[in-house]
N, C-alpha and C positions, 0 to 999 in steps of 0.2 A: 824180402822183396825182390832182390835181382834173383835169386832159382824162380820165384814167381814169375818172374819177367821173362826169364828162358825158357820157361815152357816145362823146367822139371815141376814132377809129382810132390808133392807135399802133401804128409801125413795132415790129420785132422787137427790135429794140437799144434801141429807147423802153423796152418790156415786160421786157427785160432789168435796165434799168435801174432801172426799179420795182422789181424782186424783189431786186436786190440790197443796195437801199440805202434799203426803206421794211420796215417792221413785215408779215412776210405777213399778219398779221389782219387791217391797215387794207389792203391791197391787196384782200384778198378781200371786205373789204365795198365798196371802192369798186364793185370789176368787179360785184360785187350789185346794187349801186344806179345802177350803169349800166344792166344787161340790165333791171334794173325798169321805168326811166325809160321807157328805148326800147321795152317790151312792153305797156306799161300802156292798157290802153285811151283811146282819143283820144274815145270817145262818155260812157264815164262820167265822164273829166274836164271837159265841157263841162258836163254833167248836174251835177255837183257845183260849177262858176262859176257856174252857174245858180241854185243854191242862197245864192250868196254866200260863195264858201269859196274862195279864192286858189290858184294853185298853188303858191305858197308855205306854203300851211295844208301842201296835199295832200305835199308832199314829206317831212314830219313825221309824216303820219298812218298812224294806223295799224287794222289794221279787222281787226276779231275776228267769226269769224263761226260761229254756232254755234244751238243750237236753244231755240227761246222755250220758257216757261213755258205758252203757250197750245198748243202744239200737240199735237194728238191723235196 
């Protein structure tokens, strides 16, 4: 489950493995938070160290994104 979780490759009987003898919910957020990891823009995470905020903030965070009170 954690190589799943970080995004490494796992053979076919690895992935077998997983399914049959982990929770499929936590399987399915791992592989979540894998393809996130691995998708997540490498420019806003620099953008957000640059702010002072860890990657270990960012892997916690979570961003809502929706329309201000200002806008016309």
């Amino acid at each position: 489950m954690q190589d799943l979780a970080e995004g490494k490759v796992l053979s076919e009987a690895e992935l077998e493995y997983v399914k049959i003898f982990s929770n499929l919910k936590n399987a399915e957020k791992a592989q979540q938070k894998a393809e996130l990891k691995n998708s997540f823009s490498d420019a806003f995470v620099k953008e957000l160290e640059g702010m002072g905020i860890s990657r270990e903030d960012i892997e916690g965070m979570q961003i809502r994104i929706g329309r201000s009170l200002y806008d016309a």
